[in-house]
N, C-alpha and C positions, 0 to 999 in steps of 0.2 A: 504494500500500500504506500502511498506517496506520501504518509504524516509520516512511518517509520525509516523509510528514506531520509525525509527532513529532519528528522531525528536523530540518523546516522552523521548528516552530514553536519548537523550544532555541535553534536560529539567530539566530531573528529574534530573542528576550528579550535573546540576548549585546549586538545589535545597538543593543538599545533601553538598555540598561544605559552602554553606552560612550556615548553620545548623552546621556543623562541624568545621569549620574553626576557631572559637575563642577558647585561649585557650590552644592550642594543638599542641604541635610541629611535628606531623604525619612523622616522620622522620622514616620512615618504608622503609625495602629491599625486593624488588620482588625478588623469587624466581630463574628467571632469568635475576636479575643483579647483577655485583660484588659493586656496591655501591647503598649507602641510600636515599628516598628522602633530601632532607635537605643538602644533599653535596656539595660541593665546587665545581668549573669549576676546578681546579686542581687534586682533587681527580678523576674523571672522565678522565682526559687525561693521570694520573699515571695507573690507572688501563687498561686503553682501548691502549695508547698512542693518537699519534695524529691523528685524524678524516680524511678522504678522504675527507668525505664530511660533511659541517658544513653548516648550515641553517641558515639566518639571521632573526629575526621572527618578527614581525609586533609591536610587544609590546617594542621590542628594546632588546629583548636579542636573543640569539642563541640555534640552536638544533645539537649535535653529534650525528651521525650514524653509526652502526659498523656491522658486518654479528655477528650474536647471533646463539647457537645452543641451542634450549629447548625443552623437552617432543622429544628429541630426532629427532628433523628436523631443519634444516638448514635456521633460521630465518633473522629480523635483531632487533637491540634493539636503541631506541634514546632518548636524555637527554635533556630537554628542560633549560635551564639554564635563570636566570632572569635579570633581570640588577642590581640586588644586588651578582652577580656570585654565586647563589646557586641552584640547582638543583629543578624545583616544579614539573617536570613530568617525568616519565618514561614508556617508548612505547614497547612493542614486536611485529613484526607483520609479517602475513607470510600468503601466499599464498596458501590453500592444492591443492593438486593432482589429487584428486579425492573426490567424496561424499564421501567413507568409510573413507578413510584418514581424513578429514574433520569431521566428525562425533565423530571419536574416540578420538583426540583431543581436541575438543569441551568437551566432555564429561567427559575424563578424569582433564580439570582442573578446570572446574566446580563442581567436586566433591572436590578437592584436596582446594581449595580455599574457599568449605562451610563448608569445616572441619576447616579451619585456622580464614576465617574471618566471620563464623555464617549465617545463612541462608540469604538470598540476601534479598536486601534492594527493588529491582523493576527488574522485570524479563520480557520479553515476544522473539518472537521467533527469533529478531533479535540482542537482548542483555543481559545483565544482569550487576546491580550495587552493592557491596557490601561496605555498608559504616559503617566507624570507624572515632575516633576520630581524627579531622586534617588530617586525608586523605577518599580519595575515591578510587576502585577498578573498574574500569569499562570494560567489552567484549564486542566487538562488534563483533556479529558472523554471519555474511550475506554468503547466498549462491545462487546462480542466475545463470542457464547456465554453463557456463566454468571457473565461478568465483567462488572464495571458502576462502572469506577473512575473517581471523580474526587479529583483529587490540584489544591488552590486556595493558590499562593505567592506571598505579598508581598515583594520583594525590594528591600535597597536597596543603593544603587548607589555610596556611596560609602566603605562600610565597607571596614576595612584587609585584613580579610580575603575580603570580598565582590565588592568592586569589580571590573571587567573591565578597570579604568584602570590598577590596583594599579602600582607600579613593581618591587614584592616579586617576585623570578622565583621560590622558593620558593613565593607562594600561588597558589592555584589558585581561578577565577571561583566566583560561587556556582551558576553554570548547570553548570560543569562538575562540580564538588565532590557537587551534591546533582541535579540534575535526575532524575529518577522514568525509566527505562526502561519499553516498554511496557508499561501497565497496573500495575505493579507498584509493592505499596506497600510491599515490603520485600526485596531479593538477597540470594543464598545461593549457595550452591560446593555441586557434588558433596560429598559426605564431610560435610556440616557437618550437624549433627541442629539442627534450631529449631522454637521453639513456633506456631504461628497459633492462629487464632479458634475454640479449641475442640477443638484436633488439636498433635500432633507429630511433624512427620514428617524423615526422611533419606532420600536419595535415593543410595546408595553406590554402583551401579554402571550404568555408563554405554556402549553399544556401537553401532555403526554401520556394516549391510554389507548389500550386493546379495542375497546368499544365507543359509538358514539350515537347518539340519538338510537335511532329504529334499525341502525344500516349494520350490515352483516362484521361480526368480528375480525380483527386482522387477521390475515393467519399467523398462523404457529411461529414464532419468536420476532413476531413484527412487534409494533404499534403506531399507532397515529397520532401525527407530531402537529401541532397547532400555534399560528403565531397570527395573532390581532396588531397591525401596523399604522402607523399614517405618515403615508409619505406625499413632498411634498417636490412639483416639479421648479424650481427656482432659474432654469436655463432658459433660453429664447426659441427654442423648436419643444414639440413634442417627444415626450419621455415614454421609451418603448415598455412598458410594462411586461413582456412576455418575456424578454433575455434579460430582466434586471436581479431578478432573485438564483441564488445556487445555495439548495441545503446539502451540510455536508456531517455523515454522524463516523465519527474516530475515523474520518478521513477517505470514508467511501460515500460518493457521490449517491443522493436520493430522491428517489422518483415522489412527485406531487400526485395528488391522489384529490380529486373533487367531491367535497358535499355542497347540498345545497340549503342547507339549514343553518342559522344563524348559531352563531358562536359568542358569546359574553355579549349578546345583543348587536352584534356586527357583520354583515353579509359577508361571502365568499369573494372572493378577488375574480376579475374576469379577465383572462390571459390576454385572450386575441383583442388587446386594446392599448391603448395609448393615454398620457396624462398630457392634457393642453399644459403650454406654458403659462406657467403663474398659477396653475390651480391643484387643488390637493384631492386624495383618495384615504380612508381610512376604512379597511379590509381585514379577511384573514383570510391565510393559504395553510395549505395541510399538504405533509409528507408522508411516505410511508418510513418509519424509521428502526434499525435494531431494537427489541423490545430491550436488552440489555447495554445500551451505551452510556459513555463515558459522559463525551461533551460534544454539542452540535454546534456546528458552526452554520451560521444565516448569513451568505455571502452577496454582497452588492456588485454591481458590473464594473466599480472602477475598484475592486477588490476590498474596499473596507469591509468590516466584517463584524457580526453582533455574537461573540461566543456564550451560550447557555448550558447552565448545569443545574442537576435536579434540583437544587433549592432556589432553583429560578419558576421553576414549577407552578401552576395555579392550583383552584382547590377541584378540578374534574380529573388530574392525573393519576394515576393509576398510583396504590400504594408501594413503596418499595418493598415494604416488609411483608407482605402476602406474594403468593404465587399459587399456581395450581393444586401443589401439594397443601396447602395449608389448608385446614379443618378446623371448624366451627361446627359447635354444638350447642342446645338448645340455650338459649339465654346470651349468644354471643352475638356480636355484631361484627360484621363484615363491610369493608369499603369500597363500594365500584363506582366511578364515574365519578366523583363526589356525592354521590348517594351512600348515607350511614342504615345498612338492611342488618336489625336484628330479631332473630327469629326466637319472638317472645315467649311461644308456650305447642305445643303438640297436643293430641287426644286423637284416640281410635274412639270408632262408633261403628253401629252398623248400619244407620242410617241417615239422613239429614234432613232435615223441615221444613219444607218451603214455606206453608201457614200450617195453621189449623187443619186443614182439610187435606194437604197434599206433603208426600214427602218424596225422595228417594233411598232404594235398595242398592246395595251393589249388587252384582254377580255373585252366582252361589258360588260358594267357597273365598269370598274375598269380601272384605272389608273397607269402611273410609279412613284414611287417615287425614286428617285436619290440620293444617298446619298456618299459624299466627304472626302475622310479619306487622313491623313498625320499622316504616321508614323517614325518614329523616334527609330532607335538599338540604346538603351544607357544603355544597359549592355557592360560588357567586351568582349564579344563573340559575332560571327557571328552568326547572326541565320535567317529565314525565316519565313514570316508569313503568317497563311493561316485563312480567312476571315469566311468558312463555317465552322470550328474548332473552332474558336474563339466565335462565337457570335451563340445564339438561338432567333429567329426573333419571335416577337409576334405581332400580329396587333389587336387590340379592347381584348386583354386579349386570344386571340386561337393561338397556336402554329402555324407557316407558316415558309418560309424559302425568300431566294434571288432569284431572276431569272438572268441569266447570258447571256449574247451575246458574242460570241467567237470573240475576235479578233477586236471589234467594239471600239473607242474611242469618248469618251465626254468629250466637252473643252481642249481635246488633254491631257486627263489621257486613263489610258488602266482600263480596268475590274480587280480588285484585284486578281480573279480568273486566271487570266492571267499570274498573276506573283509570285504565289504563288511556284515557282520553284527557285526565285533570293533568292540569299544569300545577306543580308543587312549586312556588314561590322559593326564592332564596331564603333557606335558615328556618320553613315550614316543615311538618311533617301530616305524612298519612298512615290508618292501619288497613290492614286487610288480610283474606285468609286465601291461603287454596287448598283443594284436594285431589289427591291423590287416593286412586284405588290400588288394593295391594291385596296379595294372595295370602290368608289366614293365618301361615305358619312363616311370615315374612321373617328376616330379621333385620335389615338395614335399608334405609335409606339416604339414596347421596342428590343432594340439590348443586348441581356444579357449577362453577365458573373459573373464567382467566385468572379471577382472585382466591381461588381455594372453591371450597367445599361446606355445604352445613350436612353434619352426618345426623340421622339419626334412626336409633336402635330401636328395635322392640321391647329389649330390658327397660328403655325408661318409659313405660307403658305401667310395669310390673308395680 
């Protein structure tokens, strides 16, 4: 996969930086900068002036950013500065256009750079490292979809705040401080509104689950990824809506998946469209995504990127701490969808009352079992629950279902069936029962889902 590549390839620069770093003043000028590693925060703001936008960085120094033009396209370049105010990295990075464009770039300064700095030190097809003494040369040249980033850093190796040698436990390497996550030429958080190339967008809410409304489950080790956005088109043409998003889960690219039911109260995204200039959209799109990932990344077409991790999560995602295997029994409660289902009480009968005048039998030699649910919307949204969607009934290990009585009431609940039309308000609750016929000398029953199981025995009948 191309994250563990990128991976290999941060590895190996820390590797080359400790290696290189004593020694050596690696005070070298990228081709596309007008100053040297090793420079002053002064010399950088003589040369560039003053910065739009200056970075405050983790390590406690700062980064300059300025629009760069190199190999002939309209980049940007940025200067990492230390808390000794001197210069340990220098960034180029720029977005292609296209494969070709992309390619030819690529190419052309991979050539130009193993004539300058000797045949590369670790290569493969998402990077390449060229190391020298006190400094390192790193590309990162990822291509994926709509995205065509290459991200070009000269690093030197024995700045105080750069170094991988540092003796400072407070600083932090410059691979680790600054290195580029995939593709991405700029992170973001849920909640956080930021500008890109021509657009501004926020991405505020975020969910992750096996099921959703009425619509068929994922399959087996999927689920369904959700993100509520409002983006906004800030440029002078039309913003292509359909090539602006790439979701990506631990670095495998994932396919969008359509509903048509509103989500936290916000419609579906419509692909095959366009955002006029000056005007905004506020949507949500759905992917299909590993049911067990890490962290997803929601990529934009000039490669920024909004990384989310499960405590980004809203309240319809799926629990972490259940899975199929997990069992519930009577009196417990179970969490799907952000619906809290706890299956309050059981009884066997042998028959059930419509009024006074009318009842139902089972089958000879079988029995009703009855069974009492209190549910509880404690997600944000209103939603609906429907009982024969939810649950696959098994009695002795063979697949069976519910039996239903229209409109009949026990202990003055109605048949879940019944109400599977009501909309449950955020942070309301409903009860209801169903049944289930079963053969006399039963002993178990499993009500299933993607969240576990409620089991229950004939012993607690006894």
């Amino acid at each position: 996969m191309k994250t563990r590549k990128l991976l290999a390839l941060i590895m190996t620069i820390a590797l080359a930086l400790s290696l290189f770093a004593c020694g050596a003043s690696g005070n070298v000028k990228p081709p596309f900068s007008e100053v040297a590693l090793g420079s002053s925060e002064s010399d950088v703001t003589n040369a560039y002036g003053e910065s739009e936008k200056v970075d405050e960085l983790d390590n406690g120094g700062k980064k300059y950013s300025y629009p760069c033009t190199y190999l002939g396209v309209d980049g940007k370049v940025s200067f990492s500065i230390g808390t000794d105010s001197k210069v340990y990295r220098i960034n180029w990075s720029y977005s292609a256009k296209s494969d070709d464009e992309f390619n030819t770039l690529v190419d052309t300064f991979k050539t130009d750079y193993t004539k300058q700095y000797g045949d590369p030190s670790y290569e493969n097809d998402v990077g390449t490292i060229w190391s020298g003494k006190g400094y390192t040369v790193s590309a990162e040249t990822v291509s994926m979809m709509n995205i065509h980033r290459i991200l070009i850093s000269f690093l030197q190796g024995d700045s105080k705040s750069g170094s991988s040698t540092s003796s400072d436990s407070n600083t932090e390497t410059a691979v680790e401080s600054e290195a580029d996550p995939l593709v991405a030429t700029a992170v973001y958080k849920k909640g956080e509104s930021f500008e890109g190339d021509g657009y501004k967008l926020s991405i505020d809410s975020v969910d992750a689950t096996p099921i959703f409304d009425g619509y068929a489950d994922a399959d087996s080790g999927t689920e369904y990824f959700f993100a509520g956005f409002e983006l906004e088109n800030t440029s002078n043409a039309d913003l292509d809506v359909n090539s602006f998003f790439t979701v990506v889960a631990d670095g495998e690219e994932c396919s969008f998946i359509n509903f048509y039911d509103k989500y936290n109260d916000i419609d579906a995204i419509t692909w095959n469209t366009s955002v006029a200039a000056g005007r905004k959209i506020k949507n949500y799109f759905s992917a299909v995504v590993p049911e067990k990932w890490n962290e997803i990344q929601i990529l934009c077409s000039d490669g920024s990127a909004v990384f989310i991790k499960h405590t980004d999560l809203g309240s319809i995602s799926a629990d972490e701490n259940s899975s199929e295997s997990t069992i519930y029994y009577l009196g417990d409660t179970m969490t799907r969808n952000g619906m809290k289902i706890t299956l309050t009480g059981a009884r066997q009968t042998e028959y059930v009352s419509k009024d006074s005048y009318t009842y139902y039998e089972p089958a000879e030699g079988k029995v009703f079992v009855i069974l009492f649910f209190d549910i509880k919307n404690d997600s944000d949204q209103t939603q609906r629950f429907n009982a024969l969607n939810t649950f696959d009934v098994f009695i002795d290990d063979y697949s069976d279902r519910f039996t239903s009585f229209l409109y009949t009431t026990v202990d003055d609940m109605e048949d879940l069936n019944d109400q599977d039309y009501k909309d449950i308000l955020s942070g309301k609750s409903m009860s209801g029962y169903k049944v289930i016929e079963a053969p006399a000398n039963w002993k178990k029953i499993e009500l299933t889902t993607r969240q576990g199981a409620f089991l229950i025995e004939s012993k607690d009948f006894v």
